[in-house]
Residue, then its C-alpha position, 0 to 999 in steps of 0.5 A: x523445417x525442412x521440406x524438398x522442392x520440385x521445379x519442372x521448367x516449363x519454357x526454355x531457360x535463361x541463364x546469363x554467364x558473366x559477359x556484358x549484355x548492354x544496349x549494343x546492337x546485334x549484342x548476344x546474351x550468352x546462357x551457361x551449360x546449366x542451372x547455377x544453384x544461386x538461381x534455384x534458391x534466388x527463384x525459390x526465396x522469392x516465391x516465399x516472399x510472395x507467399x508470405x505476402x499474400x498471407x500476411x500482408x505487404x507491410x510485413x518485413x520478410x528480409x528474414x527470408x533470406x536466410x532460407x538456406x537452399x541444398x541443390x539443384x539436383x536433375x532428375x529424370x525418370x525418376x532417377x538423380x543425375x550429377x555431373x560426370x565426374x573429370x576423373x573419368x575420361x571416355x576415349x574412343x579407337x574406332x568403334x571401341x571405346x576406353x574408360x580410363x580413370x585419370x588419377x596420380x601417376x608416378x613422375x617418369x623423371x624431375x625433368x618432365x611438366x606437369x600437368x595444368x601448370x608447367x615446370x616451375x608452376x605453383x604447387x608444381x609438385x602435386x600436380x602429375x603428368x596426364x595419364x597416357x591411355x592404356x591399350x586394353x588388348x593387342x588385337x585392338x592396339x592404336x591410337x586413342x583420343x578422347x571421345x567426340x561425343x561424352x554425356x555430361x550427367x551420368x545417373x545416380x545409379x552408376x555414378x554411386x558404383x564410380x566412387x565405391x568400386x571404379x574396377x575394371x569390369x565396371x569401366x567396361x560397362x560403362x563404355x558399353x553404356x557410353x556406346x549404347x548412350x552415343x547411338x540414341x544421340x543419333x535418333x533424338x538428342x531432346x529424348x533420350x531413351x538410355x537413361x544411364x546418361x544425360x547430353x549437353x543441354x541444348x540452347x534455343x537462341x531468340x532474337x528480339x527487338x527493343x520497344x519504345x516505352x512511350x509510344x510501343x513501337x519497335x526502336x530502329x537498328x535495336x534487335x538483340x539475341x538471347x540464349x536459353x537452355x532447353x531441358x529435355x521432356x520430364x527432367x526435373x530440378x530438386x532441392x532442400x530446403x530449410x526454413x529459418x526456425x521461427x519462420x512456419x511452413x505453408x503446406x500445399x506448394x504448387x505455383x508457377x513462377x519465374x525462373x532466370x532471365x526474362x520471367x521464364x516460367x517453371x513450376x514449384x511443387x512440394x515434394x510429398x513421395x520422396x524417399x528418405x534416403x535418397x539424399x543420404x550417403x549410398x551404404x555401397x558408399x560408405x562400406x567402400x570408404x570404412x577406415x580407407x586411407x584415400x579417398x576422393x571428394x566430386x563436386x555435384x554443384x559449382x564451388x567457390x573458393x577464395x583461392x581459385x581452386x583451393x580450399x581456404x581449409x587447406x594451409x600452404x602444405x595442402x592440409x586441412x587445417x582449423x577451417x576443415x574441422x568447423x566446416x566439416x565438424x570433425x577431427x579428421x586431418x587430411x592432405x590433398x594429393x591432386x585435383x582433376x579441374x576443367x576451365x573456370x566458370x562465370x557466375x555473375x548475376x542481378x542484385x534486386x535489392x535496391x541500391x541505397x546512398x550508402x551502397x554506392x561504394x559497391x557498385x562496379x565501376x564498369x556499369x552505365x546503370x543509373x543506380x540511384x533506386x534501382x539494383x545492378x549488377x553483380x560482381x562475376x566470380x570463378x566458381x569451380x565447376x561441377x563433377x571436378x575431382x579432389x583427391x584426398x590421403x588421411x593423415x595422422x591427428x596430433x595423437x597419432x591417429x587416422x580418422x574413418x572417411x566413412x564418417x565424414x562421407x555420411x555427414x557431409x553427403x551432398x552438403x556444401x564444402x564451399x568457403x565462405x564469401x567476404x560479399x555481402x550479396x553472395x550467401x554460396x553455403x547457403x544457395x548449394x553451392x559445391x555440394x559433395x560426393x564421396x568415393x574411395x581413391x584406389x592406388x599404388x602407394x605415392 
């Protein structure tokens, strides 16, 4: 059964990063940039918890729910679908004037030189390239570039489709010219914006609170301690799919409110009724680009994990897919990774609510001062890879000597999620929306 879920926050948002939060005076609970997918599917696992419970009863064992696999989230806003704005395309600025400079694999100028993100002698120092120097686009407007003060964090779907299918030179033109447009509403209000082409960094409201005396409700001395939450803007909603273990039936009518994040911030679920069919599915722009091309690139809408860092497990030691890749993605389509356009890694920690039993006791983190005997702990904090990082991919030959269509792959795997699978028990990333993909073509002189 599947259905989608609306959730629109109605209090500002918290979403903890991995550092320690105790009871340490003045201590800071720091939140990330945005709402993690294990979140979104932990808050929507609950709330079927409790739905369930409140139709059949309390004694029912609803660990079944678990399963419930979750695709998102996804912002949107007026009506349109963000996503995180790709690494690969970088905005500069020389004055008023402002460059779009897609950064993607160069020829090596000699063997001598670095490479980008690892050095000379680094790992895999042969896939990644120098960083692209920024082209001037004309001699009247010559100079020095450098990257742009101000850059959106989300573009909408709209030009972020018109990226991965047809990234030419007129089109990075007008997306500086959005870009500039986008910059000057920042200057009126950052909480409203009217272009709706991008999306800033969310801002964080920070609280301080103080710590009461369970037994007799008055304020502990020297206890105050700061929290940090996101604060979305107006109408910007979350998005998600999700889909039900079989034998478990659907109760229609969803429209509750109900915690999300720290401190039992509420938001409210909704089921999503209108919405179109295809708006999960592969643009056709999309896929005509990427018919029997020969490169293509993969875009993280949603942080990925990865046992190897950054690398995908379905990659082997010479950066092709190997057995992995075909049962994940379900095809015999055989590739190789050329470069990777990825940021800093992100913290992904979070609580286990389940509580923990004698036998468990192995598994919890040495570095807690949690008493654990009946209660949860914390989790283990893991590198996801962030959202809009870019992996560039060449199609290769089958053992029959024959390349496959990305095209294809592209409308099935269309914001599914290509994480690896994860040894804990506890993480379920395939199944939270973690590394959910976009496809585009990857246009370039041959390497």
């Amino acid at each position: 059964m599947k259905t989608f879920i609306r959730v629109q926050p109605l209090d500002p948002i918290m979403i903890r990063d991995g550092r320690p939060f105790t009871r340490t005076p003045g201590i800071r609970a720091h939140t990330l940039n945005n709402i993690s997918p294990s979140v979104l599917a932990g808050s929507i696992r609950t709330l079927l918890t409790k739905r369930a419970q409140a139709s059949e009863g309390t004694s029912t064992n609803y660990k079944r729910l678990t399963k419930t696999k979750i695709r998102g989230p996804v912002y949107v806003w007026k009506d349109q679908m963000y996503f995180a704005v790709p690494q690969d395309a970088q905005v500069y600025e020389n004055g008023e004037h402002l460059h779009i400079q897609p950064v993607e694999p160069q020829p090596k100028p000699d063997e001598d030189s670095g490479f980008f993100g690892t050095g000379k002698m680094g790992l895999y120092d042969d896939l990644w390239l120098p960083k692209v120097a920024v082209s001037q686009v004309t001699e009247a407007k010559s100079g020095e570039y450098k990257l742009a003060s101000k850059q959106p964090t989300h573009v909408s779907a709209a030009y972020m489709y018109r990226w991965l299918s047809q990234p030419t030179v007129s089109f990075r033109n007008e997306y500086a010219d959005q870009v500039k447009a986008w910059q000057e509403e920042l200057k009126k209000s950052t909480l409203k914006p009217e272009n709706h082409t991008f999306l800033p960094l969310f801002q964080k409201e920070e609280r301080t609170h103080i710590e009461h005396d369970l037994l007799t409700s008055r304020a502990k001395d020297q206890q105050l301690f700061n929290t940090q939450s996101l604060v979305l803007p107006k109408d910007l909603t979350l998005q998600a799919e999700m889909i039900l273990p079989e034998q478990e039936q659907w109760r229609e009518g969803l429209s509750e409110l109900h915690p999300m994040g720290g401190k039992r911030r509420l938001a409210h679920f909704t089921e999503e009724h209108t919405l179109p069919e295809d708006r999960w599915n592969c643009p056709e722009e999309v896929a005509q680009a990427l018919e029997n091309q020969s490169y293509f690139r993969i875009v993280l809408a949603t942080p990925a994990y990865f046992r190897r860092g950054w690398l995908p497990s379905w990659l082997n030691e010479d950066m092709e897919s190997n057995d992995s890749f075909g049962k994940l993605f379900n095809t015999t389509l055989r590739v190789r990774l050329r470069w990777a356009c990825v940021p800093r890694w992100e913290a992904v920690s979070g609580w286990r609510m389940e509580k923990t039993m004698a036998k468990d006791q192995a598994t919890v983190p040495s570095t807690s001062t949690k008493p654990y005997k009946g209660e949860g702990h914390e989790k283990a904090i893991r590198r996801m890879v962030p959202a809009g990082s870019v992996y560039f991919f060449e199609v290769i030959e089958d053992a029959q000597g024959v390349k496959g269509n990305p095209a294809e792959l592209a409308k099935a795997m269309w914001l599914q999620s290509i994480s690896d699978t994860n040894r804990r028990h506890e993480a379920f990333d395939q199944e939270d929306g973690c590394g959910l993909a976009l496809w585009g073509v990857w246009r370039h002189p041959d390497l």
